[in-house]
N, C-alpha and C positions, 0 to 999 in steps of 0.2 A: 402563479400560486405563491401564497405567502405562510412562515411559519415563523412561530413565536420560538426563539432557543436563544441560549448564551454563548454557546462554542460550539467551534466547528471540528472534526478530527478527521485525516484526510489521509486514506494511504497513499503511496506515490504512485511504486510501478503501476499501470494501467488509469491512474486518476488523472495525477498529476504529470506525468510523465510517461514515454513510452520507450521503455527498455527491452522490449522484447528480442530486436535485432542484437542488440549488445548479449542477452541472457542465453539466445540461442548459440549465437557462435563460442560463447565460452560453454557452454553444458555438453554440447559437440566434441568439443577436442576432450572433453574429460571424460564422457564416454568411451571412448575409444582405448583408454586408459584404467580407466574402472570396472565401466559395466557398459559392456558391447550390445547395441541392440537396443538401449535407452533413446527414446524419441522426447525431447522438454513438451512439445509439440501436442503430442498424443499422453500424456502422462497427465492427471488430470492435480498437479502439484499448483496450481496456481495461484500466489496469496501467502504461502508458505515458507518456512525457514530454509536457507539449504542445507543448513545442518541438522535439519531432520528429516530432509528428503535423500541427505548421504547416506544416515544414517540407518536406514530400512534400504538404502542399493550395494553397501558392503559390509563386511564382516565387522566384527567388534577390533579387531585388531590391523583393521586398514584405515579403520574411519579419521582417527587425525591427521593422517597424510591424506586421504583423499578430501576431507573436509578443508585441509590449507590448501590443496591445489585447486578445489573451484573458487575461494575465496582470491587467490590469487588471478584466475582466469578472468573469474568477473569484473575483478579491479580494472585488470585489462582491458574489458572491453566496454568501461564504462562511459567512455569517454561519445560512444557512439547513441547516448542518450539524448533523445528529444524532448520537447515540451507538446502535451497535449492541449490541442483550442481552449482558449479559454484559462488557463492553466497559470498563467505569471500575471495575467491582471487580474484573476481573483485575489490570488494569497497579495500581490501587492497592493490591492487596495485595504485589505484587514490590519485595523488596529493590534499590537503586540499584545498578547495575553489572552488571546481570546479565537485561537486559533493555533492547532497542531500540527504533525503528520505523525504517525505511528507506521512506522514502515518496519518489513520482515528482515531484509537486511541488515547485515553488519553495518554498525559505526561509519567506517573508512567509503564500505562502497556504498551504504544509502546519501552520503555524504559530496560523493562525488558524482553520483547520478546526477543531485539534484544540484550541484555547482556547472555542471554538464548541461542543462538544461535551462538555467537560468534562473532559478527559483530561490528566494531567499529563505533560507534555512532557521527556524525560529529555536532558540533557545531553549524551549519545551521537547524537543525531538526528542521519538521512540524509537529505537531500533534494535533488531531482534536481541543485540546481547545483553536489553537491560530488563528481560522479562526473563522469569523460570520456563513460563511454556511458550508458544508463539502462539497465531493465529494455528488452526479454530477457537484455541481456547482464549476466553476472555482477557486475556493479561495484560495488551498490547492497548486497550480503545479502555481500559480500568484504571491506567498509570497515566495515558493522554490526558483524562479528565482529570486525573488528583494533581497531575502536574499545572494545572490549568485553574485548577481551585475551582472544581466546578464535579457537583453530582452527573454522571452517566447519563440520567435521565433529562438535565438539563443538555446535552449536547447532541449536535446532528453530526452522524459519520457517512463521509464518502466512499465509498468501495467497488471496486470491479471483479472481486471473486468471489467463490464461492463459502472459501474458508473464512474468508474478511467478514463476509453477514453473517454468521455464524460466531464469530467471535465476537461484532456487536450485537448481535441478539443474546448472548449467553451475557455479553456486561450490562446489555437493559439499559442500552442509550435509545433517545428518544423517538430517533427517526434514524434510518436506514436510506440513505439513495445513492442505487445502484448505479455506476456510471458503466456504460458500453453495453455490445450486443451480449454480450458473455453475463453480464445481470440481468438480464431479462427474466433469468428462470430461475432466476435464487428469491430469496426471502424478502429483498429488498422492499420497503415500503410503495416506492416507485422509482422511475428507472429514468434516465435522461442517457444522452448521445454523449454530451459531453459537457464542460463546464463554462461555455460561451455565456455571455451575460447573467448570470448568476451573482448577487450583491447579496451583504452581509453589513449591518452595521451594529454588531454586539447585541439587536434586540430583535430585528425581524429579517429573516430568511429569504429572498427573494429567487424564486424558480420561474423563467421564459416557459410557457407552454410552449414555444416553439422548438423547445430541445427537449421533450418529454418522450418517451418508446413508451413507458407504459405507466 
């Protein structure tokens, strides 16, 4: 499959990377602490800030402390971030300027997942503290493309959540593809396993049928 676009915008966890092991064992200990009985697992937050998903698990007057202590946690288990197939020879082979990541993540830790994983980090980087709202709302894949010098419409976003297509659908980028089983059933345009041979050279889009779900 091929597609006509100018930029790409990519979130990490679950695209680019897979931080889940690192994400669990810090939500874990801070349950335990916060709010007893939280499973990251069964909680269907995925895509999401964690300072908005603190925010709806404790009171108004816990949430800075509990908001630094998972920010802290995760820092900590960053380190246990891998790289999904596909994943370091796409973004290394894209030209500078013509390609993102808008990730929900803080700064510090969207930063060290992706130094954890091997991914060079583009000087356009979104992360949750430089939006007002996070994903679902549009804010995150809105600022990708303006930082990118490029209309919404001209760009294709990668996503594995539900919140993630939802937040490119609401900013009206071009194409939507869903990456993993967990997109199958969202909005995504169409859906791929992962980002194995996948090329990009700033004018046409190149999709393997052979990593397509749907």
């Amino acid at each position: 499959m091929k597609f006509s676009c100018s930029a790409l915008l990519f979130d990490n966890d679950g695209v680019l990377v897979d931080s889940h092991q690192a994400a669990k064992a810090a939500w874990d200990v801070w349950a335990t602490e916060y709010s007893p009985g939280y499973d990251l697992d069964k909680a269907n937050n995925a895509g999401r800030r964690a300072e908005d998903m603190v925010r709806e698990l404790v009171s108004a007057e816990l949430f800075s402390v509990a908001n630094d202590r998972i920010n802290e946690l995760e820092q900590n288990t960053a380190h246990m971030t891998i790289a999904l197939p596909g994943a370091r020879e796409l973004t290394s082979s894209l030209k500078a300027g013509i390609w993102t990541i808008c990730t929900s993540a803080n700064p510090n830790l969207g930063r060290a997942r992706l130094e954890a994983a091997g991914i060079f980090i583009p000087k356009e980087l979104v992360t949750g503290d430089d939006v007002a709202q996070g994903k679902p709302h549009p804010d995150p894949y809105l600022l990708g493309a303006k930082n990118l010098g490029f209309d919404p419409q001209d760009c294709v976003v990668f996503e594995d959540a539900e919140a993630g297509v939802i937040s490119a659908i609401e900013a009206g980028v071009g194409l939507i593809i869903g990456v993993g089983k967990k997109a199958v059933k969202s909005e995504a345009d169409i859906v791929v396993k992962d980002l194995t041979g996948i090329t990009f050279d700033g004018e046409e889009l190149f999709i393997p049928d052979s990593i397509r779900m749907r």
